[in-house]
Each structure stands twice: as C-alpha cells, then as structure tokens.
RODO-2510 file (C-alpha; in nm, 4 decimals, decimal comma):
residues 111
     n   res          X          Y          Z
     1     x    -2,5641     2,5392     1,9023
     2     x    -2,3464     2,8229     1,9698
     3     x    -2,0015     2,7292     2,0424
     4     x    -1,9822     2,3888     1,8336
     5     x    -1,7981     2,3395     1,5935
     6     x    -1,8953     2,2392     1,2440
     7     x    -1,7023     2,0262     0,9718
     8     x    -1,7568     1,9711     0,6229
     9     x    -1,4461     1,6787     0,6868
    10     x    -1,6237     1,3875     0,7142
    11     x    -1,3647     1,1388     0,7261
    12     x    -1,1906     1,3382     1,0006
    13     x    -1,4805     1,3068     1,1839
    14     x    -1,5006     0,9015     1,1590
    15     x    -1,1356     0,9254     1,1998
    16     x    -1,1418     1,1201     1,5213
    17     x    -1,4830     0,8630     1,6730
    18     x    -1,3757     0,5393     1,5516
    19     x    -1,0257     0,5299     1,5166
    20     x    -0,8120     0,7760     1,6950
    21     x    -0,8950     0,6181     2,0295
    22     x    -0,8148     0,2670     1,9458
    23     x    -0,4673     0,1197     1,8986
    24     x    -0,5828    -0,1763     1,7258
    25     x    -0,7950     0,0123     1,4504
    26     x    -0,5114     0,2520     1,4586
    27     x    -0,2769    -0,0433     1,3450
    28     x    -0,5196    -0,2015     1,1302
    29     x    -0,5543     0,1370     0,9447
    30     x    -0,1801     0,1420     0,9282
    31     x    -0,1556    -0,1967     0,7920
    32     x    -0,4236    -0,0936     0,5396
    33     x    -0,2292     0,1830     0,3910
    34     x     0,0815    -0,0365     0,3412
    35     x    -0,1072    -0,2886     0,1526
    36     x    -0,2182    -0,0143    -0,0693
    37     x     0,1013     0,1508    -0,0949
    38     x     0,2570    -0,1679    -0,2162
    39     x    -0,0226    -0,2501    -0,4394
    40     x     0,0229     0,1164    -0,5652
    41     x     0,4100     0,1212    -0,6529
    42     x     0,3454    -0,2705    -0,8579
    43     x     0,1020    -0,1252    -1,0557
    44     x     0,2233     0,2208    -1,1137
    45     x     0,5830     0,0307    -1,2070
    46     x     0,4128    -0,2277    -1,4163
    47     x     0,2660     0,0306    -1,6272
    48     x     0,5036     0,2566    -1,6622
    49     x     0,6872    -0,0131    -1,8359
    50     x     0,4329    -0,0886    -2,0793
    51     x     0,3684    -0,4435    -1,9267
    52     x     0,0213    -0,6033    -1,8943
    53     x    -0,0369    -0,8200    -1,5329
    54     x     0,0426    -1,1437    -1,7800
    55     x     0,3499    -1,0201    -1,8997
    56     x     0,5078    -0,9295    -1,5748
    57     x     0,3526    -1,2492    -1,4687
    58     x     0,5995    -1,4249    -1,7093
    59     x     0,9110    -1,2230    -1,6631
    60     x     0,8343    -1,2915    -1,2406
    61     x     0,8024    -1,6741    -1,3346
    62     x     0,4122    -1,6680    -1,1698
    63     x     0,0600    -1,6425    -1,3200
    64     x    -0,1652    -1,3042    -1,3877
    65     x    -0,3752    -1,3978    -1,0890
    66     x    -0,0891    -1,3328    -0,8441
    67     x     0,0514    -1,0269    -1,0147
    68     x    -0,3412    -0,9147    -0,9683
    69     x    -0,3622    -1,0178    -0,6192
    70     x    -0,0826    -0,8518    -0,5752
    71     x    -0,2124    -0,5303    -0,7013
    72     x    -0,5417    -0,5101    -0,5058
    73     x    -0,5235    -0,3231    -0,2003
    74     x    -0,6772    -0,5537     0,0021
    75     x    -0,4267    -0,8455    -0,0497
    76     x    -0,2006    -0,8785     0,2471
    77     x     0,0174    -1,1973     0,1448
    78     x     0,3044    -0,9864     0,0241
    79     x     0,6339    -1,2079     0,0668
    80     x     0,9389    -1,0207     0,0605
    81     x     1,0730    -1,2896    -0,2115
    82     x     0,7940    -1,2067    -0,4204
    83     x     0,8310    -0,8238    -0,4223
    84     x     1,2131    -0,8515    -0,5214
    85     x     1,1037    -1,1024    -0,7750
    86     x     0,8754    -0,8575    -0,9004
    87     x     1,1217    -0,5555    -0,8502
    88     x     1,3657    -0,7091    -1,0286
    89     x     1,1395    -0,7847    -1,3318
    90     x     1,0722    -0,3961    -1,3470
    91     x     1,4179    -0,3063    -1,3010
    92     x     1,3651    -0,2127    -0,9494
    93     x     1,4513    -0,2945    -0,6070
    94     x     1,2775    -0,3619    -0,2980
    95     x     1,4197    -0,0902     0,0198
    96     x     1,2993    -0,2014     0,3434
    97     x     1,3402     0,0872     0,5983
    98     x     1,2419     0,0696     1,0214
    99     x     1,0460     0,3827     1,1528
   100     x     0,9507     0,4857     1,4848
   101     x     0,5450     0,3265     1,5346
   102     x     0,4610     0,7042     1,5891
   103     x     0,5969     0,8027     1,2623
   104     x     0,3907     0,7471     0,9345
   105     x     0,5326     0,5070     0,6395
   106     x     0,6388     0,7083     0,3406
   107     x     0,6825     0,5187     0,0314
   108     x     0,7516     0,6107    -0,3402
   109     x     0,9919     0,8297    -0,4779
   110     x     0,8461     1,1709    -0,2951
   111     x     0,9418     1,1002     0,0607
***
C-alpha cells in the first residue's frame, strides 16, 4: 500500500466516485442544495420572527401544510409567487440573481 493515499473524508470520497464524473448527478446535487437553501432561509426567517408554520400560514393567505412543505428540503415546488408571498409576510424580499453553471449558488446574507 505504499504510495496510496488515505482519507478520513468520506463524503469526498463518494463525491469524487459517484458524482464528480456525472453532469446529471452533478445537477441533481445542485438542484438539491437550492431546495435546501430555500427551505433554510423560510424557516430561519419564520423563526426569527417568532411565527409558528400556522401563523405565517395565515399572514401568506395558505395552510401550515404548505408553509411545511415548503420548509422540507426535499420539496421542489417552489413558485416564485409563493416565495414573495412568503417574503413579504416576513418583511422580506425575494432576489433572484443568474450565475455562471460553473459557479456555486450563494444564498443568505454571508455571500
């Protein structure tokens, strides 16, 4: 075994084997991690404001169910409406920006 090398990184080793060399996992992945950013920032903003998933529900004019949908990363029915609906509930607004496909998605107030 002289010469290999180890790593304790085990999700940069299924990373590197199952994804890195595929352009559709690598866009699935991508798409992954902006349905979990988005659930992220709804929760994190709901809180912060000291609003239960039935409370925002009302302000947003929809049931809990949706506002939990909305929250779980694996939903990936966002409408744009909805978001801005939901923004605009928490005082927020939605920014849309375009990046180059090479270039990762930052989100949140640390970009």
């Amino acid at each position: 075994m002289a010469g290999s090398r180890k790593t304790a990184d085990a999700v940069g080793i299924l990373h590197r084997r199952y994804i890195k060399a595929s352009e559709k996992r690598l866009a699935s992945l991508e798409r992954e991690r902006e349905n979990l950013r988005i659930a992220e920032q709804i929760y994190s903003l709901r809180t912060a404001a000291g609003l239960s998933q039935k409370d925002l529900a009302h302000r947003v004019g929809t049931t809990q169910s949706v506002i939990s949908r909305l929250e779980n990363a694996d939903y990936d029915g966002h409408s744009l409406n909805m978001l801005a609906r939901i923004a605009h509930a928490l005082g927020h607004k939605v920014c849309i920006h375009f990046v180059a496909q090479d270039e990762p998605c930052l989100a949140g107030p640390n970009r």
